[in-house]
Backbone as XML, in Angstrom:
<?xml version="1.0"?>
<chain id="A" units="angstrom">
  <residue number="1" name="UNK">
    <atom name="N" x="-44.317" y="14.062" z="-36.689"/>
    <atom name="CA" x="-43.405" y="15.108" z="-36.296"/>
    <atom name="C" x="-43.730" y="16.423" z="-37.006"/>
  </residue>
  <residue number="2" name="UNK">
    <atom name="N" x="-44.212" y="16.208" z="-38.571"/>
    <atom name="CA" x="-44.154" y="17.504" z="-39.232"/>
    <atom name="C" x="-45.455" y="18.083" z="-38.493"/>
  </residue>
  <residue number="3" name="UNK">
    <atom name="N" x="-46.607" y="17.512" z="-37.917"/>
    <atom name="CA" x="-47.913" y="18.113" z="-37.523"/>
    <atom name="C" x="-47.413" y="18.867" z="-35.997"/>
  </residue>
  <residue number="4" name="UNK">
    <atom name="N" x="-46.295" y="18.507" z="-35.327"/>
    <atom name="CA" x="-45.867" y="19.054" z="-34.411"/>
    <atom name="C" x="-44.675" y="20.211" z="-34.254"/>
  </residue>
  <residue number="5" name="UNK">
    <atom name="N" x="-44.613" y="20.964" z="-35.638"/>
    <atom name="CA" x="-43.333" y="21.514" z="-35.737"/>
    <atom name="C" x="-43.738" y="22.914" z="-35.531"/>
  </residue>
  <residue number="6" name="UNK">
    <atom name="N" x="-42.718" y="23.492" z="-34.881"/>
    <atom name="CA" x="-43.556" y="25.131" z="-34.675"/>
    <atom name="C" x="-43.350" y="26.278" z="-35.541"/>
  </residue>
  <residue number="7" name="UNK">
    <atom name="N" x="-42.881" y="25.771" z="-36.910"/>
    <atom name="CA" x="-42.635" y="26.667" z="-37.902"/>
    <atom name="C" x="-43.529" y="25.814" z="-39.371"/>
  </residue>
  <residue number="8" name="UNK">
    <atom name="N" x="-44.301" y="24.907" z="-38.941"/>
    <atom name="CA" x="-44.871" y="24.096" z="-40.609"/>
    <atom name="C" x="-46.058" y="25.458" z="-40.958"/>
  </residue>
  <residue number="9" name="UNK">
    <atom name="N" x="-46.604" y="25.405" z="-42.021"/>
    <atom name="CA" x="-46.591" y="25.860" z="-42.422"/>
    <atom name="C" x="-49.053" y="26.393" z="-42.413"/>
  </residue>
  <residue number="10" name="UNK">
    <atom name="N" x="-49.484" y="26.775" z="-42.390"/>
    <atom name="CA" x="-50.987" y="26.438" z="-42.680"/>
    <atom name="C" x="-51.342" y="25.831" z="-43.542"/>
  </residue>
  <residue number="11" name="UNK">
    <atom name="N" x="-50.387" y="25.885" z="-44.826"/>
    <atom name="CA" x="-50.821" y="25.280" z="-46.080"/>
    <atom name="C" x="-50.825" y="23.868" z="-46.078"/>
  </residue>
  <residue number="12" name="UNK">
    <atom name="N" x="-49.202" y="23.213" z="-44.806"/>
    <atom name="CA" x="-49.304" y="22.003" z="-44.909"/>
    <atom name="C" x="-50.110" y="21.391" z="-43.702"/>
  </residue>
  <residue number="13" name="UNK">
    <atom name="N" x="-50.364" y="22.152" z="-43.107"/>
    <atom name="CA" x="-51.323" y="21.447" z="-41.820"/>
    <atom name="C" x="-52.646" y="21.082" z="-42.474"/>
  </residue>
  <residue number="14" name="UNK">
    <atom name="N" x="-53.319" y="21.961" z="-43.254"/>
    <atom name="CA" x="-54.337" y="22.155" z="-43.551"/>
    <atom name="C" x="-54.342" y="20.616" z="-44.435"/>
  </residue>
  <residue number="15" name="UNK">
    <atom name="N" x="-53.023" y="20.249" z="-44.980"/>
    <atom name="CA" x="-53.228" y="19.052" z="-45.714"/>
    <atom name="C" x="-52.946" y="17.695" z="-45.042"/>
  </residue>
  <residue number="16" name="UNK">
    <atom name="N" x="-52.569" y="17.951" z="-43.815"/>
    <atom name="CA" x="-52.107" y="17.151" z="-43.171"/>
    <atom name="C" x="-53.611" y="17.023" z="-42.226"/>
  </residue>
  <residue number="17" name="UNK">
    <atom name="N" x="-53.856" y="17.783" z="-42.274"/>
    <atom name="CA" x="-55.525" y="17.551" z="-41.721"/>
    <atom name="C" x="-56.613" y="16.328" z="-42.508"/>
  </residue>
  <residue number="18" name="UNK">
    <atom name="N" x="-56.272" y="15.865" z="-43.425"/>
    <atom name="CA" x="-57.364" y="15.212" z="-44.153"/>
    <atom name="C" x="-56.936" y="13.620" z="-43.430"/>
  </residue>
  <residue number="19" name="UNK">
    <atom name="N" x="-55.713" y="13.514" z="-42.598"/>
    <atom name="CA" x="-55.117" y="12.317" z="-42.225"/>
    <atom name="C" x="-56.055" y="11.314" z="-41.938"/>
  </residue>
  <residue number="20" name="UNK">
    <atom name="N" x="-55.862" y="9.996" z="-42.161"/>
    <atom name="CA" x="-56.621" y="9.050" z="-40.971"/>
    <atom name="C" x="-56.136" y="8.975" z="-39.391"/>
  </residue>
  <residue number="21" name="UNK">
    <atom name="N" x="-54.616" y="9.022" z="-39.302"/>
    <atom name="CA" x="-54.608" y="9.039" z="-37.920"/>
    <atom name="C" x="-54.898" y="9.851" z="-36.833"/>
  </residue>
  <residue number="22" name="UNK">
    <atom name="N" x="-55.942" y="9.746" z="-35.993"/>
    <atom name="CA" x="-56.277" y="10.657" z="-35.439"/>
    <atom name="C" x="-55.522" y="11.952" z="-34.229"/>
  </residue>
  <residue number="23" name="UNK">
    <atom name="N" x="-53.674" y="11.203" z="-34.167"/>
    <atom name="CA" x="-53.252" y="12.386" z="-33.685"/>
    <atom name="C" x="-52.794" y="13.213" z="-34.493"/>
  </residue>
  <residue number="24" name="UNK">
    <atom name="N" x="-53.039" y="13.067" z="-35.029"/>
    <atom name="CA" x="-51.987" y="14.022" z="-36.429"/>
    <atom name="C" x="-52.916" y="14.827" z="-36.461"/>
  </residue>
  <residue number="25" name="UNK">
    <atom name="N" x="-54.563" y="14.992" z="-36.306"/>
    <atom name="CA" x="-55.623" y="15.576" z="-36.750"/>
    <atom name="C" x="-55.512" y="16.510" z="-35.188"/>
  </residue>
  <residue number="26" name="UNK">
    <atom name="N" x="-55.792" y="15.986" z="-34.139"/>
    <atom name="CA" x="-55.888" y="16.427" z="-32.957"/>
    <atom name="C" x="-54.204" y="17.522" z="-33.077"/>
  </residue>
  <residue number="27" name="UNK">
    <atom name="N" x="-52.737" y="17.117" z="-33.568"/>
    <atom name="CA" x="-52.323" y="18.270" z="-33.251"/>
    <atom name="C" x="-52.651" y="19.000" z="-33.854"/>
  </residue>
  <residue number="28" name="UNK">
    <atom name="N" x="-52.923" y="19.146" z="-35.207"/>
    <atom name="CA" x="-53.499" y="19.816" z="-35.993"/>
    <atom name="C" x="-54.596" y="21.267" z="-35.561"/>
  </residue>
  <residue number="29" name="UNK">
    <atom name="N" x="-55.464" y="20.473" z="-34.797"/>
    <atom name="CA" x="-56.393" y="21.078" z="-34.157"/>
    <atom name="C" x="-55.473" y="22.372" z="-32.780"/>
  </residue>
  <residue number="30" name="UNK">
    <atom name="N" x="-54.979" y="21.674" z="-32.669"/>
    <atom name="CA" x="-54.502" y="22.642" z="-31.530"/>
    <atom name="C" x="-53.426" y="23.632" z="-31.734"/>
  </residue>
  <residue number="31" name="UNK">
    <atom name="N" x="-52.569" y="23.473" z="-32.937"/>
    <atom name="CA" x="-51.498" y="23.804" z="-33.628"/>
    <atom name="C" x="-51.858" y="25.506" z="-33.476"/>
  </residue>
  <residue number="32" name="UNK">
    <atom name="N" x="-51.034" y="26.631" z="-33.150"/>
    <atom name="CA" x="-50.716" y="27.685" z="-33.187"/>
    <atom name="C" x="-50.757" y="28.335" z="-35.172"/>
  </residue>
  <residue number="33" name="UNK">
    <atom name="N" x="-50.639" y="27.946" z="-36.277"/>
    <atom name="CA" x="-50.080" y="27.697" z="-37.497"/>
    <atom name="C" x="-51.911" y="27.333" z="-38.007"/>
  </residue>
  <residue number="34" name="UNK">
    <atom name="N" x="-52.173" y="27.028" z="-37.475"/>
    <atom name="CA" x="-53.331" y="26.290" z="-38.558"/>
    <atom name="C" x="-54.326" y="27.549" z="-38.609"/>
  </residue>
  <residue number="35" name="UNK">
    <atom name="N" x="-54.905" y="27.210" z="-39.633"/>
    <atom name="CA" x="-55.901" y="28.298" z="-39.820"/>
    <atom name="C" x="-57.201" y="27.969" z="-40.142"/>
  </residue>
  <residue number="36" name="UNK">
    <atom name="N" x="-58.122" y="29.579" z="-39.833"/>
    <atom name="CA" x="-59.406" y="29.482" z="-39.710"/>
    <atom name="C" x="-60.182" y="28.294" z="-40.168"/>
  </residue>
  <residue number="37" name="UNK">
    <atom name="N" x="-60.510" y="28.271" z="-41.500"/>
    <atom name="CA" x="-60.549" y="27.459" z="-42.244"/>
    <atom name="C" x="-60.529" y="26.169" z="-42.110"/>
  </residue>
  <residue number="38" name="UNK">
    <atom name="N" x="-59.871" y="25.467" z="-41.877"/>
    <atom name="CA" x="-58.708" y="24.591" z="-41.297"/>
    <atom name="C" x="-59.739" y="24.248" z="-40.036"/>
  </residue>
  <residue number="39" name="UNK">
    <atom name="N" x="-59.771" y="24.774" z="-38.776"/>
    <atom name="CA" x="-59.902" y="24.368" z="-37.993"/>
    <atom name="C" x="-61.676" y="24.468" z="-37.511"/>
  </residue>
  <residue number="40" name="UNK">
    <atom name="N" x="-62.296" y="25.385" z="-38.706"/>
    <atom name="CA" x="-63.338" y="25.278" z="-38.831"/>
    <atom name="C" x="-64.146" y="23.674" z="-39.032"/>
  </residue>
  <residue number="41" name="UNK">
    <atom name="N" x="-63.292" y="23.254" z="-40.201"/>
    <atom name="CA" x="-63.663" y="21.638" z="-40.671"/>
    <atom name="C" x="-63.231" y="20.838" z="-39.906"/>
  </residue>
  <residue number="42" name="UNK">
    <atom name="N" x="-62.441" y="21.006" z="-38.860"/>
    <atom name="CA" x="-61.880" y="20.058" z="-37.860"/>
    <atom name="C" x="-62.933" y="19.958" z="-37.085"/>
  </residue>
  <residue number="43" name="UNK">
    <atom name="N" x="-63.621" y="21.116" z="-36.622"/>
    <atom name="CA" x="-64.655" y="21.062" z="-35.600"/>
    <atom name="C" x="-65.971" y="20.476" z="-36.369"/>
  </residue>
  <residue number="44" name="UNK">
    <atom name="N" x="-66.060" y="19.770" z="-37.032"/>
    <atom name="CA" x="-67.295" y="19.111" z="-37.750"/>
    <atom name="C" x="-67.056" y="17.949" z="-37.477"/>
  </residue>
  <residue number="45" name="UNK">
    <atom name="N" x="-65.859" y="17.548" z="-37.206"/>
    <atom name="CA" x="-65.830" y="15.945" z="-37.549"/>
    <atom name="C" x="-66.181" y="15.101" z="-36.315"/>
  </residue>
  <residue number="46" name="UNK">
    <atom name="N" x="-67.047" y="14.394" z="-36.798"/>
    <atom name="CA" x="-68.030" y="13.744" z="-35.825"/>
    <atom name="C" x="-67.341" y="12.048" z="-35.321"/>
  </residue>
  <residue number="47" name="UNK">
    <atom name="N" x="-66.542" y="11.845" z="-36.087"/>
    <atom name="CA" x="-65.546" y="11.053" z="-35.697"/>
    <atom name="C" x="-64.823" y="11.414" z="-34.357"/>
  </residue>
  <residue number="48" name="UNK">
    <atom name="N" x="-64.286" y="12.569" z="-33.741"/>
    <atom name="CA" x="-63.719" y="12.712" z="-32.910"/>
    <atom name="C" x="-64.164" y="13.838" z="-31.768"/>
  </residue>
  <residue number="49" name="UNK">
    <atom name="N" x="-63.904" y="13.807" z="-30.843"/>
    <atom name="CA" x="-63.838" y="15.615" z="-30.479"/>
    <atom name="C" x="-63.269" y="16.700" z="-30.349"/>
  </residue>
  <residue number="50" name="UNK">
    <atom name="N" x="-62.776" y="16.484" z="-31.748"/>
    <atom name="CA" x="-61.642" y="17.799" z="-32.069"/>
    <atom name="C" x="-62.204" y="19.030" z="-31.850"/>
  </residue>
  <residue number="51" name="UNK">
    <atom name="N" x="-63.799" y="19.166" z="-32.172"/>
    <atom name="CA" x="-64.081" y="20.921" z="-31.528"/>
    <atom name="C" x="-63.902" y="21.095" z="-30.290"/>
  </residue>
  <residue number="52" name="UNK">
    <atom name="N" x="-63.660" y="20.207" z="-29.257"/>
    <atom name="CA" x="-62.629" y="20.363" z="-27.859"/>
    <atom name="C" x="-61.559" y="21.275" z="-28.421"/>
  </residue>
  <residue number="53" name="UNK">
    <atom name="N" x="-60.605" y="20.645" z="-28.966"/>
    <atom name="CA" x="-59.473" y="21.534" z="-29.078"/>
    <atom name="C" x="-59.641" y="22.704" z="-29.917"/>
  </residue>
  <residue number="54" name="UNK">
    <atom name="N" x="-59.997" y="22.757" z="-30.968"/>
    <atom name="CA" x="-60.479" y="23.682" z="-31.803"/>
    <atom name="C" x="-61.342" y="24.834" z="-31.135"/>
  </residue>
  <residue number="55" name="UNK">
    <atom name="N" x="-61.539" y="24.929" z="-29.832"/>
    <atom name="CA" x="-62.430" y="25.958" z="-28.879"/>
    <atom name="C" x="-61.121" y="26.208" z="-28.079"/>
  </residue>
  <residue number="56" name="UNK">
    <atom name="N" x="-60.245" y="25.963" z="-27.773"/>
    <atom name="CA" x="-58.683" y="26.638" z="-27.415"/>
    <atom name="C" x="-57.896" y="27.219" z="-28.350"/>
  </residue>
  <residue number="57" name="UNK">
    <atom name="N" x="-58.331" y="27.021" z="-29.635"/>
    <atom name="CA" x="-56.908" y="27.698" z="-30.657"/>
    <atom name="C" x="-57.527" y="28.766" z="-31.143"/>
  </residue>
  <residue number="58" name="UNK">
    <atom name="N" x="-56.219" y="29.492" z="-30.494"/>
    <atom name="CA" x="-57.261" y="31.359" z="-30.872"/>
    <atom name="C" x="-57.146" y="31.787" z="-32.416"/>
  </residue>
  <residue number="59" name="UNK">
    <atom name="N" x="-56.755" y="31.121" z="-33.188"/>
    <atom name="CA" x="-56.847" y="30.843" z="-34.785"/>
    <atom name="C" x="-58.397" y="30.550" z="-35.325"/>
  </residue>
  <residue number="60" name="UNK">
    <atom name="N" x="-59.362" y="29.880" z="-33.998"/>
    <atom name="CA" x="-60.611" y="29.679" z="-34.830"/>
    <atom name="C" x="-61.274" y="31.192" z="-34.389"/>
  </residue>
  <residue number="61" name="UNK">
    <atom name="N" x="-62.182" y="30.967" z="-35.574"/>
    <atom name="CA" x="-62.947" y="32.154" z="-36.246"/>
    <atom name="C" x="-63.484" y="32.469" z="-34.345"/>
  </residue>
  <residue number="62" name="UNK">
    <atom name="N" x="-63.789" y="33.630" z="-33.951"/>
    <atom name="CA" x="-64.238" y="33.954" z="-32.826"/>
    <atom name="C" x="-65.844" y="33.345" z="-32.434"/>
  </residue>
  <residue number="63" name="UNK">
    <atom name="N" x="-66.340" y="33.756" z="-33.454"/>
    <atom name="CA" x="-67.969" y="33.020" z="-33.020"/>
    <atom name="C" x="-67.521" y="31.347" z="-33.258"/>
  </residue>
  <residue number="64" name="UNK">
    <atom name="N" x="-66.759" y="30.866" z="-33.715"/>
    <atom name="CA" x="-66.804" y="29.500" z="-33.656"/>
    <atom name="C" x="-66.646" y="29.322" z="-32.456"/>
  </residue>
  <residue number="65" name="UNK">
    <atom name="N" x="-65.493" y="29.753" z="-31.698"/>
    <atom name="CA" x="-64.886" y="29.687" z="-30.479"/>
    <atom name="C" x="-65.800" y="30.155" z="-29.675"/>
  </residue>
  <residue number="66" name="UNK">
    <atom name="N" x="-66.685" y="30.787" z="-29.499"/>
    <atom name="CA" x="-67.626" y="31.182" z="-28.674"/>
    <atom name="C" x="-68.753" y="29.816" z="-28.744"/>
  </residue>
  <residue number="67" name="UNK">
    <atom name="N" x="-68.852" y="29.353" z="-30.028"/>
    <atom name="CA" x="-70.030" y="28.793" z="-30.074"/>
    <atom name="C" x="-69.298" y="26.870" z="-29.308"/>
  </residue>
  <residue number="68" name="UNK">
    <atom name="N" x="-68.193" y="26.676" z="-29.679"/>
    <atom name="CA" x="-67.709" y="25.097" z="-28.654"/>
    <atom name="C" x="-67.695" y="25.565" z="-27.763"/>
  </residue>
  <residue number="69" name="UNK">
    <atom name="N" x="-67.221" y="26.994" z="-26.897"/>
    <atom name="CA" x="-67.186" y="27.076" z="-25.455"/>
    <atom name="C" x="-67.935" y="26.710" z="-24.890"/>
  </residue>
  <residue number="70" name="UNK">
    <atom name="N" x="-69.764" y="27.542" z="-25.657"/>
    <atom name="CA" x="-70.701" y="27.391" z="-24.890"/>
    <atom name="C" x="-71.586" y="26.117" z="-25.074"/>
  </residue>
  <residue number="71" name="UNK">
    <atom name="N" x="-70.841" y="24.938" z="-25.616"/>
    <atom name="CA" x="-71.228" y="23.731" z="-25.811"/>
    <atom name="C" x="-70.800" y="22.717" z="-24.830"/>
  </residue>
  <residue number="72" name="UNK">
    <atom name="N" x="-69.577" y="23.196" z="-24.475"/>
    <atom name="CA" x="-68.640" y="22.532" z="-23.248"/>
    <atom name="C" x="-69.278" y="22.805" z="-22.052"/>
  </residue>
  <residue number="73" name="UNK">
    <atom name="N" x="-69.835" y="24.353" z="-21.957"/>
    <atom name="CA" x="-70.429" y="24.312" z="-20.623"/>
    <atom name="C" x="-71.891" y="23.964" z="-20.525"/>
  </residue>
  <residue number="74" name="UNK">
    <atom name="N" x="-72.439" y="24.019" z="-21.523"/>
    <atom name="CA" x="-73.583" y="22.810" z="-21.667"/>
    <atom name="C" x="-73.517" y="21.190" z="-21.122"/>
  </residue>
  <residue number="75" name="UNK">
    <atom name="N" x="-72.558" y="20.615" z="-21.977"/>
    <atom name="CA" x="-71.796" y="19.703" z="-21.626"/>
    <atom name="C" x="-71.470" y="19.604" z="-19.397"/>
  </residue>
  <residue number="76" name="UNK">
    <atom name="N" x="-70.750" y="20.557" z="-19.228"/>
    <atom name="CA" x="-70.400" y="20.637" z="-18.286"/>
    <atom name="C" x="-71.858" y="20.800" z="-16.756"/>
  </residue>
  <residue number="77" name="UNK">
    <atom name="N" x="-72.587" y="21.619" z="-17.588"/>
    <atom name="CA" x="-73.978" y="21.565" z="-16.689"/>
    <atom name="C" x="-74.655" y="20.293" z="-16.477"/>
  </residue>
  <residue number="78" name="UNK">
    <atom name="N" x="-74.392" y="19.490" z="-18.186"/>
    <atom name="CA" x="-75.178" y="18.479" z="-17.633"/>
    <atom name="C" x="-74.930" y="17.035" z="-17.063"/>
  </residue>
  <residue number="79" name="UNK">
    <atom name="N" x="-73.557" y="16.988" z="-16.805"/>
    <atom name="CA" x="-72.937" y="16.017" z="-16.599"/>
    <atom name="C" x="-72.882" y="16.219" z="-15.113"/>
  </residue>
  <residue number="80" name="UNK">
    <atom name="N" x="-72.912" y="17.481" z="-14.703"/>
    <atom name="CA" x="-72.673" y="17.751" z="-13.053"/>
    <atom name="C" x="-74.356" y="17.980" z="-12.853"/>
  </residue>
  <residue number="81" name="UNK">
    <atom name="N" x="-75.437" y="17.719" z="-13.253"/>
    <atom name="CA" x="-76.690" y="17.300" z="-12.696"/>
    <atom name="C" x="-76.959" y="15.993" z="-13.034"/>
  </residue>
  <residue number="82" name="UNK">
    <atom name="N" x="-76.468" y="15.099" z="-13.232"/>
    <atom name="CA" x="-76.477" y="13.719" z="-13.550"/>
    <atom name="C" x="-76.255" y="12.942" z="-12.243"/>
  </residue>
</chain>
């Protein structure tokens, strides 16, 4: 609940980010509240595909966000020539 609240805080997302469960991480990722930082290391983790969401939250750094977009439509090219 606290990873879904629309007033928590960056400081505690950011700690609530180290979670094992992986929705807590995913709202995290998408959370309005979370920051750069924050959602920078989310998009590393190779465990999941949180840089999916982390390429929608206009909180990540801009070239990050530029750089999952143009991974998705990579993604997206090559799945539709398959």
């Amino acid at each position: 609940m606290i990873s879904e609240h629309p007033k928590v805080t960056a400081k505690t997302l950011a700690r609530l980010s180290h979670h094992p469960y992986s929705a807590i991480r995913e709202n995290i990722a998408r959370h309005p509240n979370s920051d750069a930082s924050t959602l920078s290391r989310l998009s590393k983790d190779r465990t999941q595909p949180l840089w999916y969401l982390v390429a929608f939250n206009p909180n990540a750094p801009a070239p990050l966000r530029k750089k999952l977009q143009e991974r998705m439509r990579r993604l997206g090219e090559k799945s539709a020539t398959q």
